[in-house]
N, C-alpha and C positions, 0 to 999 in steps of 0.2 A: 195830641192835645197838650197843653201847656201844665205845668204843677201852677196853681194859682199861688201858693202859698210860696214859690221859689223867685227870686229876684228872674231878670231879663238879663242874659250875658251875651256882650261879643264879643266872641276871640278873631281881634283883628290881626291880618298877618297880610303875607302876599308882598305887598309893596314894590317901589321904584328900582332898587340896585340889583348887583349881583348876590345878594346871598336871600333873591327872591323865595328860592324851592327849599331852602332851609328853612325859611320862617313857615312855609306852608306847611314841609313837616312838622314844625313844631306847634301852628296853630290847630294841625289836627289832633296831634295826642295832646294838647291842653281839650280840645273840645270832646273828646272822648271820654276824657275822665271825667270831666266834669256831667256830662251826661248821664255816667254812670253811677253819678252819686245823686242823679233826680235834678240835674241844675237845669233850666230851661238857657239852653246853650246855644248861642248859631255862629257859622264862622261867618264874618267879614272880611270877605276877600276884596282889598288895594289895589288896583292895575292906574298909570298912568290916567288914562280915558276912563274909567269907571269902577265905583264902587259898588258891590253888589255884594248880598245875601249867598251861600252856597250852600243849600240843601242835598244835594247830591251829584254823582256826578255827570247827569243829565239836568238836574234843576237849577236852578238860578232866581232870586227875588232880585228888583228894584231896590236899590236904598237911595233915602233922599240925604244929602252930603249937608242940605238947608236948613234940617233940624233934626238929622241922625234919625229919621223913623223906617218904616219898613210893614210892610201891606203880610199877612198870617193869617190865613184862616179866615179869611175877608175882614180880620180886625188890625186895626193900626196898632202898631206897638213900639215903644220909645226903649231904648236902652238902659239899664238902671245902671251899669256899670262894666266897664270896656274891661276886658284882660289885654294888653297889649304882647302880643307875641311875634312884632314885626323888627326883624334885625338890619340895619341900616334903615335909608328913609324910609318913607316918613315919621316913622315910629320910633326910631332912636336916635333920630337928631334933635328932638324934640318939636316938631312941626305939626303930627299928630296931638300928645300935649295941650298946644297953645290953640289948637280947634276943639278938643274937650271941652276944657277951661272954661273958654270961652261960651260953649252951651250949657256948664255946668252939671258934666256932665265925670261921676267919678272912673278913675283909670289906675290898673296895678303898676305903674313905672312914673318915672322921675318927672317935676315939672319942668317946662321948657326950656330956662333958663341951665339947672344939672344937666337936662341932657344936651343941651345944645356943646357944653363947657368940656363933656367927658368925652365924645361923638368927634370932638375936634382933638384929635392924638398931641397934637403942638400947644394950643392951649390949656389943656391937660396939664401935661405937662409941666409946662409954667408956672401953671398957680401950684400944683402940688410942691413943686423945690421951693417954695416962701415957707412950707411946709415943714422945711429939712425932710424929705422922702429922699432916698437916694436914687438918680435914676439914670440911665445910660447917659455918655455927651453926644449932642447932637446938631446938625443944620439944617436950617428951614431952606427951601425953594419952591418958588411960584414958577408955573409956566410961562415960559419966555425969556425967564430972567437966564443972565450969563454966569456961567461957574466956569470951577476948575480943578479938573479932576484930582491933580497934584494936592490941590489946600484943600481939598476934603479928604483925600487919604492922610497927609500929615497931620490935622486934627483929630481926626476919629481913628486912623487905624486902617489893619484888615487881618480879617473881615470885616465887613460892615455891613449895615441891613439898611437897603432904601423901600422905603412906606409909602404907600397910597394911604393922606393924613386923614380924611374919614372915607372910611371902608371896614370892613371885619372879614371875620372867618380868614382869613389871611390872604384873601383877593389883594391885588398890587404890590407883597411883600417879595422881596427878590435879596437874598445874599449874594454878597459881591467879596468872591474870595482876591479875584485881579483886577488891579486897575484900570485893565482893558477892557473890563464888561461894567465898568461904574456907567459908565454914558448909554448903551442899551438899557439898564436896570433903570435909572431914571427916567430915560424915554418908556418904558413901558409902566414904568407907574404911573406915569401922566395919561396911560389912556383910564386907569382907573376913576384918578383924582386930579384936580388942577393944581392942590398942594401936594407937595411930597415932605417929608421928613426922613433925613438918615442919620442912622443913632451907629456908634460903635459898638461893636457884639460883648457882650456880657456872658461869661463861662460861667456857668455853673447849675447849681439845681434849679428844675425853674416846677413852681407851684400855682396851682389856680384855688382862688379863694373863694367861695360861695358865702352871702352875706344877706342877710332880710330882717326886718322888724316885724315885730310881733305883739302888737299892744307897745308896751313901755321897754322893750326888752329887744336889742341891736344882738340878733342869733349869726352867728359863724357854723357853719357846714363843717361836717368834715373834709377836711385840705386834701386835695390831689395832687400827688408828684406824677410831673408827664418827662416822660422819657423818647423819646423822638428816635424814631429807626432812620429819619431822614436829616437832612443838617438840622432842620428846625422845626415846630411846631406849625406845619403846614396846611394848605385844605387835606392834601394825600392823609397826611396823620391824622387831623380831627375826624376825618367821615370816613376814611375807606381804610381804618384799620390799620396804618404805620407808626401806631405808637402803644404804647403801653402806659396806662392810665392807673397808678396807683392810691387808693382810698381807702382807708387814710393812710397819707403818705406818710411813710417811712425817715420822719425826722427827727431831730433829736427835741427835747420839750422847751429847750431855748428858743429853736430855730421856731417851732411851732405857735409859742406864746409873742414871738416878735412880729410873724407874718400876721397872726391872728388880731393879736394890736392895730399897726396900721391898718389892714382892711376895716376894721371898726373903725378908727379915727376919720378914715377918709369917708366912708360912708354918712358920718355925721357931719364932719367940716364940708362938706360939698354937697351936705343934706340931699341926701339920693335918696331914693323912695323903691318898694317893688324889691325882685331880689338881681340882685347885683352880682357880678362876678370878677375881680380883680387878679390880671397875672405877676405875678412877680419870679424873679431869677434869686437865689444867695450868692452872694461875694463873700467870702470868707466869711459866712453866718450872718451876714447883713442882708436880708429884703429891700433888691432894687424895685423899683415899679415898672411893667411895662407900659399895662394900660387897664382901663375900667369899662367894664363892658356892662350896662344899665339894662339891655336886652339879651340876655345870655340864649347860647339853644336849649328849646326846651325837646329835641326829640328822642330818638332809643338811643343813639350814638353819644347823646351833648352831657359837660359834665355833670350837671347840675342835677339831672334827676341821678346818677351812679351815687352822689353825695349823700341825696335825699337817702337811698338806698341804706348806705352804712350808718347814717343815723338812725336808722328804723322808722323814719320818715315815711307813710305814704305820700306819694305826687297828689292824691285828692287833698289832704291835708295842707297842702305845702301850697295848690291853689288857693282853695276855701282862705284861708290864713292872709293871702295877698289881698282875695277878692274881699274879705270883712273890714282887713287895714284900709284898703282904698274906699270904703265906703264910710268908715269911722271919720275918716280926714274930711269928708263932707259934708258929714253930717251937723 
C-alpha cells in the first residue's frame, strides 16, 4: 500500500551506454533508502526498446513514456518527482531532463542544457578555461578525421590520456605511455565514442569533490584523495577495489580551500543542480580540472555516499535534501 501522505518517486536508472549496471546499482540503493525512510519509491528502469516499472525481480509494470504514468494497485499514478540515478545516457547528457521539463515534471539533476555542456568532456572544457580553471592541454578528433601521431605527441607529450568525450566511469580512457600504441588507443576509443579527446597527463594529487545545494546554501562534501594502485583512476580502481580512497583527504588547508573554491564556483557559473561531483589533479598546489560529473555513483563502492559518511551525513538525508530541492524549484 502506498503512504498517502508521501510524494510518488522514480528512481530512474538502467539507461543506453556502458556504465548501464552501475546506475542500476546505484538506482537500487537510492530506492532502498528511500523506502526506508516510508518514501513511496519505484525504480524506473531505461532499456533502449522500453521503459518499465521494476517491482521485483520477477515483476515488471507498464510505463507510459506519453505522460510518465504507470497502472498500481489497479490505480493510475503520475510521478511527483524523478530522482535521476542514470550515469551516461539518457540521464546525464541531459535528454532525460528536456523530457521531464517538458511534462513538468520535477527531477534531482541538472537541466538540459548544464548537462548536455558537462556530459561533453571538450566542451567542458572550453567554457570552463574562459573561466581561468586550469586544465590539462589537449586535442580534439572526430571519426575519420586524419592525424598524426608525431604532432600529438610533440604537443601533449608522454604519457598522454586518449578519451571517449562522452562516456564515464572511465569506459574508453586508455594511457598511452609509446607512440606506438597512440593509434590503437584512438581506434579503441572510437568504439566508445565518435569523439575522442587527448589531454597530456597531469602528475599529481588528484581529488574528487562532492558538491549540492541545499535551500540557499552550495554544500561541499568532504574531498577525497584517490590514490590509484593502477596508472590511473580506472573502472579496475573505481569498482573492484585498486585504489585507495581517502576521506577527508589528507591535504593541506590551502590546497583544500582552493579545490573547495572552484568546485563551488563551477557549480554556480554552469548553474548545475542535484549533487555533482568534480575531479581535479594539483600542480604544484594548483587545482587542474579534469571533469564534472552531474550523475555521480551512487552505490556501496561510489564516492559520494563514503563523503556523505564522513560528514555524518545519512544517504536518506542527503536524498530527501535533493528530492525537496527538486521540488522547491518547481514549485
Amino acid at each position: 500500500m502506498l503512504n498517502k501522505s508521501k510524494s510518488i518517486i522514480g528512481v530512474a536508472c538502467g539507461g543506453y551506454g556502458s556504465e548501464r549496471n552501475i546506475s542500476l546499482k546505484s538506482g537500487t540503493l537510492v530506492l532502498e533508502t528511500l523506502k526506508k525512510s516510508g518514501w513511496n519509491a519505484f525504480l524506473l528502469v531505461l532499456d533502449f526498446q522500453n521503459w518499465f516499472i521494476k517491482i521485483s525481480e520477477t515483476e515488471k509494470i507498464s510505463f507510459s513514456k506519453n505522460n510518465f504514468s504507470f497502472f498500481f494497485e489497479d490505480v493510475q499514478h503520475d510521478f511527483d518527482v524523478i530522482f535521476n540515478a542514470l550515469h551516461g545516457p539518457p540521464g546525464e547528457d541531459g535528454q532525460l531532463a528536456a523530457k521531464l521539463d517538458f511534462q513538468k515534471i520535477p527531477h534531482t539533476s541538472c537541466d538540459y542544457s548544464p548537462a548536455a555542456l558537462t556530459y561533453n568532456k571538450r566542451d567542458c572544457l572550453s567554457v570552463v578555461k574562459k573561466y581561468n580553471i586550469p586544465t590539462a592541454k589537449s586535442i580534439h578528433l572526430n571519426e575519420g578525421e586524419l592525424f598524426k601521431e608525431k604532432e600529438i605527441v610533440k604537443k601533449l607529450g608522454l604519457p598522454c590520456f586518449v578519451k571517449a568525450n562522452r562516456a564515464g566511469s572511465s569506459f574508453g580512457v586508455y594511457r598511452i605511455t609509446d607512440i606506438r600504441d597512440l593509434n590503437l588507443g584512438i581506434k579503441n576509443a572510437f568504439k566508445e565514442d565518435s569523439q575522442i579527446i587527448i589531454e597530456s597527463e597531469l602528475k599529481g594529487r588528484e581529488v574528487s569533490v562532492g558538491v549540492y545545494r541545499n535551500k540557499n546554501d552550495v554544500i561541499c562534501l568532504p574531498i577525497t584523495e584517490i590514490i590509484s594502485e593502477n596508472d590511473f583512476f580506472d573502472y579496475e580502481a573505481k569498482y573492484q577495489g585498486k585504489a585507495e580512497e581517502i576521506t577527508p583527504a589528507k591535504i593541506s588547508y590551502e590546497m583544500l580551500k582552493k579545490v573547495s573554491e572552484m568546485a563551488k564556483f563551477l557549480y554556480n557559473k554552469l548553474e548545475l543542480k542535484g549533487i555533482c561531483r568534480s575531479e581535479f589533479i594539483f600542480i604544484k598546489n594548483i587545482p587542474h580540472l579534469l571533469e564534472i560529473n552531474t550523475v555521480p555513483g551512487l552505490t556501496s563502492e561510489s564516492i559520494i555516499p563514503k563523503q556523505c559518511k564522513a560528514a555524518g551525513i545519512e544517504l536518506h538525508e542527503l536524498f530527501e535534501d535533493l528530492l525537496n530541492e527538486a521540488m522547491i524549484k518547481n514549485s
